[in-house]
mmCIF file of the N, C-alpha and C atoms, coordinates in Angstrom:
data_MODEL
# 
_entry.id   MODEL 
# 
loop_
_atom_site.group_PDB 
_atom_site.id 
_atom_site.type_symbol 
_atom_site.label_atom_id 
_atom_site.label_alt_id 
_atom_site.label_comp_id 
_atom_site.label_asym_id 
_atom_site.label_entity_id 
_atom_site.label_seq_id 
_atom_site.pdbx_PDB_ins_code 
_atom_site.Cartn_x 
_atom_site.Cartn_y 
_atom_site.Cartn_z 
_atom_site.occupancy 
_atom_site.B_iso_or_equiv 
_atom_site.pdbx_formal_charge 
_atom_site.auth_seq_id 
_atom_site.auth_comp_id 
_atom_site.auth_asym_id 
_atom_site.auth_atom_id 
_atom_site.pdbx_PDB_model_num 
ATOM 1   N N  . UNK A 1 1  ? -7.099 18.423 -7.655  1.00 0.00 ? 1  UNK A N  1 
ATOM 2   C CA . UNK A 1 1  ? -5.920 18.182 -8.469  1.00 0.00 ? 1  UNK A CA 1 
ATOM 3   C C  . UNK A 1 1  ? -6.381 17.913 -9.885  1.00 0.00 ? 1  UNK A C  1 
ATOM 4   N N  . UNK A 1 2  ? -5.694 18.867 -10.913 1.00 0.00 ? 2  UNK A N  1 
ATOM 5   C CA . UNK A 1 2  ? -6.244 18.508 -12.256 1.00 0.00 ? 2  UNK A CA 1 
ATOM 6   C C  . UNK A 1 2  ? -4.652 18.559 -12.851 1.00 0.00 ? 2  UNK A C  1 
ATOM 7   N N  . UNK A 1 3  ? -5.001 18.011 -13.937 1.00 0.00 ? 3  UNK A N  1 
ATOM 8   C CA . UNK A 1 3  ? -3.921 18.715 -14.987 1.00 0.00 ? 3  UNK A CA 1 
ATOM 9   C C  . UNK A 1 3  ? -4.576 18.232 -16.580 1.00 0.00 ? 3  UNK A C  1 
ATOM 10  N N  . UNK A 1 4  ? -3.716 19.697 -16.835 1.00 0.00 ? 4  UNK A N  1 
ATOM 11  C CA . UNK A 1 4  ? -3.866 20.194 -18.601 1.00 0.00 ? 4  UNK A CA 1 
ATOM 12  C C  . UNK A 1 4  ? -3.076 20.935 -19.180 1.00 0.00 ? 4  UNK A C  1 
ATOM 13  N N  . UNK A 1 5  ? -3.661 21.469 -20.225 1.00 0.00 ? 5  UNK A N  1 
ATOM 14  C CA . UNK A 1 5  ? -2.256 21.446 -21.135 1.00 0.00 ? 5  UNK A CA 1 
ATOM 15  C C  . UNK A 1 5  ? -1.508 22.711 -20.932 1.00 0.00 ? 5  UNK A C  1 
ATOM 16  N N  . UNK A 1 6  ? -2.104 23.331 -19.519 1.00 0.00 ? 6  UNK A N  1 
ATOM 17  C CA . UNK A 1 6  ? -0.978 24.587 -19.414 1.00 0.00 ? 6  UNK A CA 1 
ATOM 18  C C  . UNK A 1 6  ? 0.133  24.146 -17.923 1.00 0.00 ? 6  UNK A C  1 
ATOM 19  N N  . UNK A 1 7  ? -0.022 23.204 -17.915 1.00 0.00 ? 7  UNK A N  1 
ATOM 20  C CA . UNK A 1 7  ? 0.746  22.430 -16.360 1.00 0.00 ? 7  UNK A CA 1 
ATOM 21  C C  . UNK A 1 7  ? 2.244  22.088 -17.212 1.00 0.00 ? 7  UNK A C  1 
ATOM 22  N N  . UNK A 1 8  ? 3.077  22.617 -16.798 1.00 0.00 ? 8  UNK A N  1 
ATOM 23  C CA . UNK A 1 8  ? 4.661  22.807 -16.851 1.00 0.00 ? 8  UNK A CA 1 
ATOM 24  C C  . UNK A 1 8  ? 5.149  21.291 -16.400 1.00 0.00 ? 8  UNK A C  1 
ATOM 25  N N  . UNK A 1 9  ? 6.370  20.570 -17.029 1.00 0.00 ? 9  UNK A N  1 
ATOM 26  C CA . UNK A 1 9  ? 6.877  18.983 -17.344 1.00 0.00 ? 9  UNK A CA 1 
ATOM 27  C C  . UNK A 1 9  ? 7.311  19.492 -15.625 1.00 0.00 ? 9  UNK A C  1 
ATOM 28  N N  . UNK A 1 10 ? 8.167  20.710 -14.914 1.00 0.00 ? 10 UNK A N  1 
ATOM 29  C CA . UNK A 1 10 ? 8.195  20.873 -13.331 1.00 0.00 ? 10 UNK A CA 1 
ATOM 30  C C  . UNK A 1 10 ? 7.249  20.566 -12.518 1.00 0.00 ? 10 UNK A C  1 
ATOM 31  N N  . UNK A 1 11 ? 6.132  20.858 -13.136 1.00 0.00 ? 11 UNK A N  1 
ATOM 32  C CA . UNK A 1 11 ? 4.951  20.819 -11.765 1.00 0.00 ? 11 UNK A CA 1 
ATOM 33  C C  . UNK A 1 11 ? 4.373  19.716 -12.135 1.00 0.00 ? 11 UNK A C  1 
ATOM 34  N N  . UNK A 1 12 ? 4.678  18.741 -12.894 1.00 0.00 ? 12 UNK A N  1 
ATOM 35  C CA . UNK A 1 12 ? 4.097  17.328 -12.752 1.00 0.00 ? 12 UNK A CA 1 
ATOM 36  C C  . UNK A 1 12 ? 5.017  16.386 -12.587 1.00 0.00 ? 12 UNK A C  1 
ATOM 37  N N  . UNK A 1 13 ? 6.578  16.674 -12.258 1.00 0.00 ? 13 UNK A N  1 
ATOM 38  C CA . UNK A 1 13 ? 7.539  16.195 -11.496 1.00 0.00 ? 13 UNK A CA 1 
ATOM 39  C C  . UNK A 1 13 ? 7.150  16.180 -10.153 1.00 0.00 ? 13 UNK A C  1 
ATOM 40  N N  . UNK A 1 14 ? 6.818  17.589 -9.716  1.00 0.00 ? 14 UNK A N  1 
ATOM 41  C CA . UNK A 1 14 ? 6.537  18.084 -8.519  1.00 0.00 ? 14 UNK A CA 1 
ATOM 42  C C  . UNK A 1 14 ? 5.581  17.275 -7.555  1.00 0.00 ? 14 UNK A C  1 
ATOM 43  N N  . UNK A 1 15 ? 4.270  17.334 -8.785  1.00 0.00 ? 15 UNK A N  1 
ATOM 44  C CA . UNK A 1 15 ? 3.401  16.259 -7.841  1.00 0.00 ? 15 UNK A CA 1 
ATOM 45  C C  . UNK A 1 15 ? 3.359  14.791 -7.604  1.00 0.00 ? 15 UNK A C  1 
ATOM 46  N N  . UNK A 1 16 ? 4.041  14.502 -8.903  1.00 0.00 ? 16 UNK A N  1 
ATOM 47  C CA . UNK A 1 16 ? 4.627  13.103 -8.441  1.00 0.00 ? 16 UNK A CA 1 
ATOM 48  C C  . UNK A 1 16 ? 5.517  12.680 -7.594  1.00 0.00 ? 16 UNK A C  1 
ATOM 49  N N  . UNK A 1 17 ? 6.645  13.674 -7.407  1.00 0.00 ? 17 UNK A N  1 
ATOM 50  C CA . UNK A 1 17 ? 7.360  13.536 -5.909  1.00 0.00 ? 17 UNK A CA 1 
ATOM 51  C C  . UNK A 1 17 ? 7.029  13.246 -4.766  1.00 0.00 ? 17 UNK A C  1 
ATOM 52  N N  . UNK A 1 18 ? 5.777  14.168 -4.670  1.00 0.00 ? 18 UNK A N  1 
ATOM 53  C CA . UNK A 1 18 ? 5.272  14.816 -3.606  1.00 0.00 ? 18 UNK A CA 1 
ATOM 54  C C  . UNK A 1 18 ? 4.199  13.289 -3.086  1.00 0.00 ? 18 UNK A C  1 
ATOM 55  N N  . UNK A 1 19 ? 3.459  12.981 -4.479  1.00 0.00 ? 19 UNK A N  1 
ATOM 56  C CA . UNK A 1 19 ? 2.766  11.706 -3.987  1.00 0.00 ? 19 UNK A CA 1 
ATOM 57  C C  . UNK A 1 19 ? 3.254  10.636 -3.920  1.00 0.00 ? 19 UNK A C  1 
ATOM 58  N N  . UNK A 1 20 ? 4.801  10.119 -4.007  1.00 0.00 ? 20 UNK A N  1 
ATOM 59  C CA . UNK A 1 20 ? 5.147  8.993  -3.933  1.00 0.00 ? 20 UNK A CA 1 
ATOM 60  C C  . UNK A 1 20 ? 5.460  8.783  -2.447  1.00 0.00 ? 20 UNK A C  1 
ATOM 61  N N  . UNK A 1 21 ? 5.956  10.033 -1.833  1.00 0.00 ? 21 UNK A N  1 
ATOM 62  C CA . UNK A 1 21 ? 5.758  10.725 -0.225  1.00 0.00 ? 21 UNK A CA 1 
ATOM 63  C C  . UNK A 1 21 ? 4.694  9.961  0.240   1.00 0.00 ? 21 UNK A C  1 
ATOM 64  N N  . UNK A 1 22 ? 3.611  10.643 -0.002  1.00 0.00 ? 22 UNK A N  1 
ATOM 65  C CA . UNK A 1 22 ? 2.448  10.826 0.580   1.00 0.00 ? 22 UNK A CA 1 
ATOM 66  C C  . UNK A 1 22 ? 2.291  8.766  0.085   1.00 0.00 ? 22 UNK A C  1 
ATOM 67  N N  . UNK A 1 23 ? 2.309  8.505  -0.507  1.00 0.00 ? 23 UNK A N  1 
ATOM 68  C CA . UNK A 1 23 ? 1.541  6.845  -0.735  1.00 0.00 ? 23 UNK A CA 1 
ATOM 69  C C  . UNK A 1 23 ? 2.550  6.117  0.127   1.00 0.00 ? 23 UNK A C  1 
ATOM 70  N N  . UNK A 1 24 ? 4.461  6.449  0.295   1.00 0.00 ? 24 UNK A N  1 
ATOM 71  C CA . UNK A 1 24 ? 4.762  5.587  0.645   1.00 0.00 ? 24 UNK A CA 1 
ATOM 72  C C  . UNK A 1 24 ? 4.693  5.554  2.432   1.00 0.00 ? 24 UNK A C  1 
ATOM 73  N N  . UNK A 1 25 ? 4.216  7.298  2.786   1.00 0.00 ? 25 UNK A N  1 
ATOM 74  C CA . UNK A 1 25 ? 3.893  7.267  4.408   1.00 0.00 ? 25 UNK A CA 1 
ATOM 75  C C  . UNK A 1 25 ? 2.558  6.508  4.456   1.00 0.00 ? 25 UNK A C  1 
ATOM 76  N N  . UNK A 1 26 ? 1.689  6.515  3.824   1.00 0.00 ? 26 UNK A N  1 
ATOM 77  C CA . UNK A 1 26 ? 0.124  6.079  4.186   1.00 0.00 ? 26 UNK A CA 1 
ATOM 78  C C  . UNK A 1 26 ? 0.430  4.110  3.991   1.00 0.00 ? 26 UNK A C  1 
ATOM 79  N N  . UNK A 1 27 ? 1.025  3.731  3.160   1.00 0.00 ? 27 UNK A N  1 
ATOM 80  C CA . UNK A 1 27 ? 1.580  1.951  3.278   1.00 0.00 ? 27 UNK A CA 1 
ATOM 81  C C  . UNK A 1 27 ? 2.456  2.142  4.476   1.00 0.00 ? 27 UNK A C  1 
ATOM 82  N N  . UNK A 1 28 ? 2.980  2.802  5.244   1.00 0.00 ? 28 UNK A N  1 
ATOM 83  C CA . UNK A 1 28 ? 4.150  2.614  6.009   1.00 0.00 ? 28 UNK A CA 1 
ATOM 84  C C  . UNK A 1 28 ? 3.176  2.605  7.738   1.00 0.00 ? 28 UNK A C  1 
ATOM 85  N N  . UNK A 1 29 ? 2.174  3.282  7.600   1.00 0.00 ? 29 UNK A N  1 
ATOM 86  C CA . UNK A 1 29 ? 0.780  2.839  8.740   1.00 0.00 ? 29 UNK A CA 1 
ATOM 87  C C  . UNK A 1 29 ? -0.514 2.527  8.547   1.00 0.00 ? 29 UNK A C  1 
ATOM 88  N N  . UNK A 1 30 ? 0.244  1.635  7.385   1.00 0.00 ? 30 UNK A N  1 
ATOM 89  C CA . UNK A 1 30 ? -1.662 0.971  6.778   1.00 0.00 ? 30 UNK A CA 1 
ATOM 90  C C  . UNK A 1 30 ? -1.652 -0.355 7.433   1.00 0.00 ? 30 UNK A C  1 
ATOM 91  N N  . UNK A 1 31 ? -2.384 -0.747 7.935   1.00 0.00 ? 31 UNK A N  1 
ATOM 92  C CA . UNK A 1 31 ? -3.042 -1.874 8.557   1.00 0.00 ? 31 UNK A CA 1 
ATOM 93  C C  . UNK A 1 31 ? -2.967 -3.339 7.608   1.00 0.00 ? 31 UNK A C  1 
ATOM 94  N N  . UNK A 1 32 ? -3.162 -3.080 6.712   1.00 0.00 ? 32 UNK A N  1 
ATOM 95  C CA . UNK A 1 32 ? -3.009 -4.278 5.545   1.00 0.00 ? 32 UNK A CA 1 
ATOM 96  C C  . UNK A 1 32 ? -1.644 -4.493 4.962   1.00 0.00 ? 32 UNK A C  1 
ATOM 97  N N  . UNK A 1 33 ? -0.271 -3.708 5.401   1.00 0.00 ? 33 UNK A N  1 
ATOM 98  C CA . UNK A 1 33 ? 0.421  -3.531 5.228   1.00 0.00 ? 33 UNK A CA 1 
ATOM 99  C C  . UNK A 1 33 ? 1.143  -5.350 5.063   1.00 0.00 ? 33 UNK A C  1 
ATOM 100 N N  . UNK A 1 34 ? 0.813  -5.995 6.172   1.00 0.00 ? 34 UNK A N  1 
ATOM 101 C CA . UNK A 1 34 ? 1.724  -7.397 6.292   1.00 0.00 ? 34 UNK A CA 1 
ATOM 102 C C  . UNK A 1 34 ? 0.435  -8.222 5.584   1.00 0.00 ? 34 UNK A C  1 
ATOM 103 N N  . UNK A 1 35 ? -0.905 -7.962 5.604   1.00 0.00 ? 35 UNK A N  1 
ATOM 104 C CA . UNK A 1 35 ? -1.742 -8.874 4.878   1.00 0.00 ? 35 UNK A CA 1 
ATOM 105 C C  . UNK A 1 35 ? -1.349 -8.525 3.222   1.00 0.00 ? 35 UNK A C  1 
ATOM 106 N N  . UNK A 1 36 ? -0.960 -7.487 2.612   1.00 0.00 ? 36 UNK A N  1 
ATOM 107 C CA . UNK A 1 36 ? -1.067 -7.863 1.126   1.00 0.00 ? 36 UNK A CA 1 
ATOM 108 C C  . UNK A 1 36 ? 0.465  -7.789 0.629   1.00 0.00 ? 36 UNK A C  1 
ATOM 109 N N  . UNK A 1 37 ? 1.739  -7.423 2.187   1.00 0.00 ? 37 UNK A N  1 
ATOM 110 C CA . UNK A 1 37 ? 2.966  -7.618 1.909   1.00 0.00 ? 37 UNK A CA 1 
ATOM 111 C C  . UNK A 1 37 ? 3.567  -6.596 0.565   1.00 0.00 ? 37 UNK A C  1 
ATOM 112 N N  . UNK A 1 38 ? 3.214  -5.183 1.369   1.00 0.00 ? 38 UNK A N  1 
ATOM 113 C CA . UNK A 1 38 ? 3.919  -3.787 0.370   1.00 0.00 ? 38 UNK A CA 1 
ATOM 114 C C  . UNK A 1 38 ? 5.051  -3.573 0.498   1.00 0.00 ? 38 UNK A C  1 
# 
């Protein structure tokens, strides 16, 4: 994953969508989940 200055204001919507997904499934079966209270 890179970005520069030919990456479109869409496709860095895109991946931020996509990883707020991805971070809020990986806290949702993380183990530390009730120890640091996400």
């Amino acid at each position: 994953l890179s970005f520069g200055y030919m990456n479109t204001l869409d496709e860095i919507n895109q991946t931020v969508e996509v990883l707020k997904k991805v971070i809020s499934e990986l806290r949702s079966v993380s183990p530390y989940k009730t120890k640091y209270n996400f």
